[in-house]
N, C-alpha and C positions, 0 to 999 in steps of 0.2 A: 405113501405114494410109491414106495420101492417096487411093492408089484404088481404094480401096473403095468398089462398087457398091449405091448403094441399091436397094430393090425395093417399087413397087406393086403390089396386092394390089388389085382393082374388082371390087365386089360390084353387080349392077343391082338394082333393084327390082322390086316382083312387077309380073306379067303383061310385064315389058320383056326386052329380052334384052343380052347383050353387046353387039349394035352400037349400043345408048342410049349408051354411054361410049365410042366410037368419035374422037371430037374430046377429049376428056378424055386418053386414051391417047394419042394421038400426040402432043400437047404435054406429056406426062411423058416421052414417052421423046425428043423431042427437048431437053428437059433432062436426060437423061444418064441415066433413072431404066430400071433392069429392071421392065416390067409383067405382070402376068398378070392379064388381062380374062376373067373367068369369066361363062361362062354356068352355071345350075341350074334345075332344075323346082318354081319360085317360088311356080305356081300347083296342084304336085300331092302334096306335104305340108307335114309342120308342121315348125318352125324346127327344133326338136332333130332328126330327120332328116335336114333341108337340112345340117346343120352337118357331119356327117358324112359326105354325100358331096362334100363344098368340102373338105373335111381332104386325102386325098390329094394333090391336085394342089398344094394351098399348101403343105403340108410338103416334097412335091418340088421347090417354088418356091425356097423360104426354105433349104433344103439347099445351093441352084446360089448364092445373093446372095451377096456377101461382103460388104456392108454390114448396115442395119436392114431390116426390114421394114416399109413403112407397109399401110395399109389406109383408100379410098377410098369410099365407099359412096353409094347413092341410096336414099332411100326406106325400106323395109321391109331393104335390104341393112343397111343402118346396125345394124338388131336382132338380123338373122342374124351378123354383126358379131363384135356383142356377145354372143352367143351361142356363139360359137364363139372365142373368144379366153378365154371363162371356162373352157373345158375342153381347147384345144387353144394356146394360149399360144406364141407362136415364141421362141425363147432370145432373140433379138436383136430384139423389137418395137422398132417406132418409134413415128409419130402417127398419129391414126384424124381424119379427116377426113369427115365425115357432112353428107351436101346432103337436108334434107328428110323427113329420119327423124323418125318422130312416136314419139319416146321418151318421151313422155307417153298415147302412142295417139292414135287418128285421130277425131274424132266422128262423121266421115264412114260410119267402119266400124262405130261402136255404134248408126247409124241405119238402117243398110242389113243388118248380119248374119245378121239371120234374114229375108230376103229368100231366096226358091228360086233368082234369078239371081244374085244374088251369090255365096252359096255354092259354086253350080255351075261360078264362072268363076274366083275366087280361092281356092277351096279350101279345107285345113284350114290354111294360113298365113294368109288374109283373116280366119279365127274369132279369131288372135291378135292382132290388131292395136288393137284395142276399147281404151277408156281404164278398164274396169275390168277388172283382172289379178287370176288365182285365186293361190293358193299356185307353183301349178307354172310361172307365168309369172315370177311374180317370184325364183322362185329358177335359172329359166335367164338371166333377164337382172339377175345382181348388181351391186352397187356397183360400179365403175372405179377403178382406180389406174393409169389411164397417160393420156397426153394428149391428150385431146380437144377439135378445134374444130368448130363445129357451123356451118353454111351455111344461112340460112330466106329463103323469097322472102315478098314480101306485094303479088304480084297473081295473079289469078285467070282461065284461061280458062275458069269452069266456070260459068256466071253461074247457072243454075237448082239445080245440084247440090251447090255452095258456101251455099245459102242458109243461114245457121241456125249456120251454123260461125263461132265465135269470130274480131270482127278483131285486130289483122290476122293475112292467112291467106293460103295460096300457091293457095288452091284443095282444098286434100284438107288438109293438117293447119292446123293453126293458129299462129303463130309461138310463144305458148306452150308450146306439145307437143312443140317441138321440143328444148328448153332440156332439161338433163339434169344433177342435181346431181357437183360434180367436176368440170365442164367446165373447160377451161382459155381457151377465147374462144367467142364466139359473134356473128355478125355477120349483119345482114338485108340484101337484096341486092333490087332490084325487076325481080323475074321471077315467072312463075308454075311449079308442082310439076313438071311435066314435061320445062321446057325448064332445069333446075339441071347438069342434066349437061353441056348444050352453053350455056350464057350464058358468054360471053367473062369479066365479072367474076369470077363465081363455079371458073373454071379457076384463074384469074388470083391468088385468093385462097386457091384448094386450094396449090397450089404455095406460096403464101407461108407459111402454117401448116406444110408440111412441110418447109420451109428454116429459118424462124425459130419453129416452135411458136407464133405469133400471126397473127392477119390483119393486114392494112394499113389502117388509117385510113380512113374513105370521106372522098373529096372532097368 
């Protein structure tokens, strides 16, 4: 079983696309890791259909590895995630590693949703993001039983748009929102929401949670 290949699993977040995790990928796979960097249309339905069309290609994925599976995520990927590991489960999951997912929701999103530009640009996935969840929310995104480390930044390029948002805060969620009960670590890293994908730390630190299930110590 020594070489046995493990395999990552990149989810982007909404409105971004696969090459947001572009520096994230290449330094997993020059650590030895099989990846599959997925693009999905983020911004043109709601999770429980995102979930289902990401199924085929990770179950072809997870078919090819002979190791675990993990699963890396940005943003909103983090819940489609978790969305899809409730219903589609790989025999051999690993650790779920989440940069910036607002698993408490986004306040950003509960003050903007019923806005006609927001809705027009993020879709029926931006309607779920909001920090108060109906029945149907909370039963696609259930409790966790496997191990999760959670990645939160607390600086902001949004200076007008961040107003109002709980500190500290990455810009769009807030480091509270990010926190998800069952977590296995959680560590704040100083960057802001967008750039968690490419911050040399927080690579630095995805990689260490999926070697050792914990982060490293900040200096």
């Amino acid at each position: 079983m020594s070489d046995a290949r493990d395999g990552v699993v990149l989810l982007h977040g909404i409105s971004r696309t696969a090459r947001s995790f572009r520096k994230m990928e290449l330094a997993l796979q020059r650590a030895g890791y099989a990846t599959l960097n997925l693009d999905y249309a983020s911004r043109r339905k709601p999770l429980e259909a995102l979930t289902e069309d990401i199924h085929p290609a990770i179950e072809l994925f997870a078919g090819g590895v002979t190791g675990v599976v993990h699963f890396v995520c940005h943003s909103m990927g983090g819940l489609l995630a978790r969305a899809y590991l409730a219903k589609h489960r790989p025999p051999r999951l690993g650790r779920v590693v989440m940069l910036g997912t607002p698993n408490g929701g986004s306040e950003i999103a509960d003050r903007l949703k019923d806005l006609k530009a927001y809705r027009a640009f993020f879709g029926p996935a931006g309607q779920q993001l909001g920090t108060k969840r109906d029945a149907a929310m909370v039963a696609l995104l259930p409790a966790i039983d496997y191990p999760i480390g959670i990645i939160a930044g607390n600086r902001s390029i949004y200076p007008i748009s961040s107003i109002g948002l709980p500190r500290p805060h990455d810009g769009r969620v807030s480091v509270t929102n990010t926190r998800l009960d069952g977590m296995a670590d959680h560590i704040v890293i100083r960057t802001s929401h967008p750039w968690l994908v490419r911050n040399g730390e927080a690579i630095a630190q995805t990689m260490a949670f999926l070697r050792d299930g914990r982060f490293h110590a900040n200096s």
